[in-house]
C-alpha positions in Angstrom: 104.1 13.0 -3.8 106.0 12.6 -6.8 103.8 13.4 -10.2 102.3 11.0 -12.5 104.8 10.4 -15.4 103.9 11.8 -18.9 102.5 9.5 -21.2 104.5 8.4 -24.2 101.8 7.0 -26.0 98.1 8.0 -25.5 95.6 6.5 -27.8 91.8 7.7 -27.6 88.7 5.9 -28.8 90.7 3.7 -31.4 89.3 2.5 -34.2 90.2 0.4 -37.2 88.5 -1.0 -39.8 88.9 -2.7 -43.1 85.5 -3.0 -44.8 83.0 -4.8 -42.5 86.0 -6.1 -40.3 87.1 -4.5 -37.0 90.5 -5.1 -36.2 90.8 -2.3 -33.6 87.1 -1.5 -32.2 87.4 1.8 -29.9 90.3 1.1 -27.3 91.9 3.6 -25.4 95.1 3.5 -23.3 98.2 5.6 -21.9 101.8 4.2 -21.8 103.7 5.8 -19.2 107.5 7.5 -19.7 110.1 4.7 -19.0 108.0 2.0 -19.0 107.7 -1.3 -20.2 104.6 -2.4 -21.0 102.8 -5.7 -22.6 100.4 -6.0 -25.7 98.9 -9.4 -25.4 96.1 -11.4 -27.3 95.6 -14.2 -29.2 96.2 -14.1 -32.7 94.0 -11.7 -34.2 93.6 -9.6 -31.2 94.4 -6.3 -32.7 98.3 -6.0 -31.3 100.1 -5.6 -34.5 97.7 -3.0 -35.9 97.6 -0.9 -32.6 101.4 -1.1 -33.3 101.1 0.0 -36.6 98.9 2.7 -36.3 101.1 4.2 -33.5 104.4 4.0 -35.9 102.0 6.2 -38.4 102.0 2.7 -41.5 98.3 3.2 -41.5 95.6 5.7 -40.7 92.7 4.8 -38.0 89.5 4.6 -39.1 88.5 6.6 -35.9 90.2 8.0 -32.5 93.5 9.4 -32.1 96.7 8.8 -31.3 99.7 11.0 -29.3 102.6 9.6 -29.9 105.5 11.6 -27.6 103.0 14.2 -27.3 102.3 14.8 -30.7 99.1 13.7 -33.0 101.0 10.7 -35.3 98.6 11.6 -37.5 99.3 15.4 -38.3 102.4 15.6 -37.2 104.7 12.5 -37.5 107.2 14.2 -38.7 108.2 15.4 -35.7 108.1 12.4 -33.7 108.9 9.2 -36.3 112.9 10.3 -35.7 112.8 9.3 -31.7 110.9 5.7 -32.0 111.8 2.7 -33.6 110.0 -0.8 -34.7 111.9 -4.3 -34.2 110.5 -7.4 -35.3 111.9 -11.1 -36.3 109.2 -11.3 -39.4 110.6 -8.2 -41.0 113.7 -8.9 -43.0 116.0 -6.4 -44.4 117.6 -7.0 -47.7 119.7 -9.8 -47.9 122.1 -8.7 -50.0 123.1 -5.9 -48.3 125.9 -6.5 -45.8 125.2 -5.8 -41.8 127.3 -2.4 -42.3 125.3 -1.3 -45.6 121.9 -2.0 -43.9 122.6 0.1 -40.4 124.2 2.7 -42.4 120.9 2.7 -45.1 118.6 2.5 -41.6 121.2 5.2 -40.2 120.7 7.9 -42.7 116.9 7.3 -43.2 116.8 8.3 -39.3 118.9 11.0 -39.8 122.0 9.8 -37.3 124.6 12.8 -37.4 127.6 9.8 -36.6 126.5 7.1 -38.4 130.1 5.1 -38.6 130.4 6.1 -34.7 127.2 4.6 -34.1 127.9 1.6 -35.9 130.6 0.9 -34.3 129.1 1.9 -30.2 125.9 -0.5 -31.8 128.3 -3.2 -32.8 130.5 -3.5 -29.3 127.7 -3.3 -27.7 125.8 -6.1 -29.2 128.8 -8.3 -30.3 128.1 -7.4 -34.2 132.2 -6.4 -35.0 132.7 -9.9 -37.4 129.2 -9.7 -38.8 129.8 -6.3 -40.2 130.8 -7.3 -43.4 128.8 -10.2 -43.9 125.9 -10.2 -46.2 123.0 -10.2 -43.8 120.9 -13.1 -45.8 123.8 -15.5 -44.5 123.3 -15.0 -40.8 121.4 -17.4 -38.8 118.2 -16.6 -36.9 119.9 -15.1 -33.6 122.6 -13.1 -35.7 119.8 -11.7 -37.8 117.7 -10.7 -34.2 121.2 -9.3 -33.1 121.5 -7.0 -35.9 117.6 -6.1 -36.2 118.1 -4.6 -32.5 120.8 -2.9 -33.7 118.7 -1.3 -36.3 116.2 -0.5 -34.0 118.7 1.2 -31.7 120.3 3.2 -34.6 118.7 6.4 -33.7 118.9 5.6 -30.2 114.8 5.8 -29.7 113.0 7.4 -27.0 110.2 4.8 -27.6 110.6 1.6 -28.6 108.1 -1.0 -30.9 108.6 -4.3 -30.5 106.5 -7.3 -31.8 107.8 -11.3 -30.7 111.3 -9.3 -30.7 112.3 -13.3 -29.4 110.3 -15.6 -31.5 112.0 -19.1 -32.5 115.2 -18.1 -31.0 117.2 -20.0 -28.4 116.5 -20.1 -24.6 120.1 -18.4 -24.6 119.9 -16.1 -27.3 116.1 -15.3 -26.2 117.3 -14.7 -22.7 120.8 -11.9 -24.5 118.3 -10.0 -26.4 116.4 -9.5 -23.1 119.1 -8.5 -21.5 120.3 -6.1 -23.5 116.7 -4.4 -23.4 116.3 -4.3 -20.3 120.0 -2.4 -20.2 119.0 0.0 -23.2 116.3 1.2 -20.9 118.0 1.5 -17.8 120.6 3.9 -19.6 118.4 6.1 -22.1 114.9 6.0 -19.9 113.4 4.6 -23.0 110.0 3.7 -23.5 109.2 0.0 -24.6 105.6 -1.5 -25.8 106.1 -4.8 -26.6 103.5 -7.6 -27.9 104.7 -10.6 -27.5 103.1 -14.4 -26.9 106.1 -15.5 -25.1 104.3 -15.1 -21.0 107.5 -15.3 -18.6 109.2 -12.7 -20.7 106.6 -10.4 -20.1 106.4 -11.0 -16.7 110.4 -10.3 -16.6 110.2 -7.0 -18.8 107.1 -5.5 -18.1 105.8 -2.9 -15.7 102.5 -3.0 -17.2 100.0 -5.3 -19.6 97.1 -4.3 -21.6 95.3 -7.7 -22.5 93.6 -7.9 -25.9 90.6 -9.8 -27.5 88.7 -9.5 -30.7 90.0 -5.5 -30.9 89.4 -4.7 -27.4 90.9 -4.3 -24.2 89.4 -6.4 -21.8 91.9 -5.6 -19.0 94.9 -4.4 -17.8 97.3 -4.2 -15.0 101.0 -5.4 -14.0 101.9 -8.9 -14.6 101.6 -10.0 -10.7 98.4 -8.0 -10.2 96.6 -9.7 -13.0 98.0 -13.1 -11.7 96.8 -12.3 -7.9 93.5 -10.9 -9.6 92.8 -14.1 -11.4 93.7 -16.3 -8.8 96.2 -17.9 -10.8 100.1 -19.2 -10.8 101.6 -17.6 -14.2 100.1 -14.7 -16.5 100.6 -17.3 -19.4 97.4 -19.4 -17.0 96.1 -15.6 -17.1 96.4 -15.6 -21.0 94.4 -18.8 -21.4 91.5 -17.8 -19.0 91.0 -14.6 -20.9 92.0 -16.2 -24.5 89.5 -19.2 -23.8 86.5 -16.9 -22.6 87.2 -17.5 -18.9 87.8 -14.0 -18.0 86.5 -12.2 -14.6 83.0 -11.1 -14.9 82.6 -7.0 -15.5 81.6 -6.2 -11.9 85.1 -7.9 -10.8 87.4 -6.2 -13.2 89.0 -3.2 -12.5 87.6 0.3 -13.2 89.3 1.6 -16.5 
């Protein structure tokens, strides 16, 4: 029997609060080696602050988190240089031309080749006449296009992503895909991604943790928790579970 893969990320008892507001309220959760897996919820669920307190931005309030095997907290020095964060609402300066940036992102990751990776990073992700351009004049896929590039720079064993395909394209939503689903066939990466977008987590992902109101209220692969709820699509899934039609306790599965 072949052994259970390490965990890349292992949060225990989670908690964050600001003030009298919970946004993360005791969760706990493993993300296997080499897997894709789902962060859903509504708005307000907690997703982009369980994201944030695994890259290290802020400190929980309570719990812990292993990130690679290491405590993000004490020792995120160790681990920030092999993950990566992509996201469509983070722009990087405008000004700055699409070589500048990656090479700025490049040495803040401390990449040994940085022109050779530029160069690998822009064949691979059809960047080569957008390397001189200043990246405030690209449109909303050529800006995605080079934010994956950025998140690749360092070539990360884990991988962030939040809505990595919001308001793009069906064509350029469906490229970007693509390509992550190639980067982690090659490197074995590790990909949590939160996204509202339903058939392209049940394309990507292995695994889905559901959120609500800062807690996990289940989990499972994309066709279990369709079979599970009796339903056609996760994104009916989402809605039964978003709209307080979720399975009552003794029908969910054991944590």
């Amino acid at each position: 029997m072949n052994a259970k893969p390490p965990a890349a990320v292992r949060a225990v008892d989670l908690v964050k609060a600001y003030g009298k507001v919970v946004a993360v309220d005791h969760i706990g959760f493993e993300v296997a080696a080499g897997s894709v897996t789902g962060l859903l919820g509504g708005n307000g669920a907690g997703k982009t602050t369980t994201i944030a307190m695994i890259m290290g931005l802020i400190l929980p309030s309570a719990g812990r988190i292993e990130v690679l095997g290491h405590d993000i907290v004490a020792e995120r020095h160790k681990v920030l240089h092999r993950m990566n964060f992509e996201s469509p609402y983070i722009d990087m300066p405008h000004r700055l031309t699409v070589r500048q940036n990656l090479r700025v992102f490049g040495m803040l990751y401390g990449v040994a080749d940085i022109d050779g990776r530029i160069a690998d990073l822009a064949a691979e992700l059809d960047l080569e006449s957008l390397l001189e351009r200043e990246t405030g004049r690209l449109s909303a896929g050529q800006k995605t296009r080079v934010s994956l590039a950025k998140a690749l720079v360092n070539a990360p064993e884990l991988l962030l992503l939040d809505e990595p395909t919001a308001s793009l394209d069906p064509d350029t939503a469906d490229w970007i895909r693509t390509r992550l689903e190639t980067y982690r066939a090659e490197r074995g990466a590790t990909i949590l991604l939160a996204s509202h977008n339903m058939p392209e987590v049940e394309r990507l992902c292995d695994d889905v943790i559901m959120m609500k109101g800062g807690r996990i209220v289940d989990r499972g692969s994309p066709s279990g928790l369709v079979a599970r709820y009796g339903r056609d699509t996760l994104e009916d899934v989402f809605l039964d579970v978003a709209r307080g039609r979720a399975l009552e306790p003794e029908k969910a599965p054991a944590s």
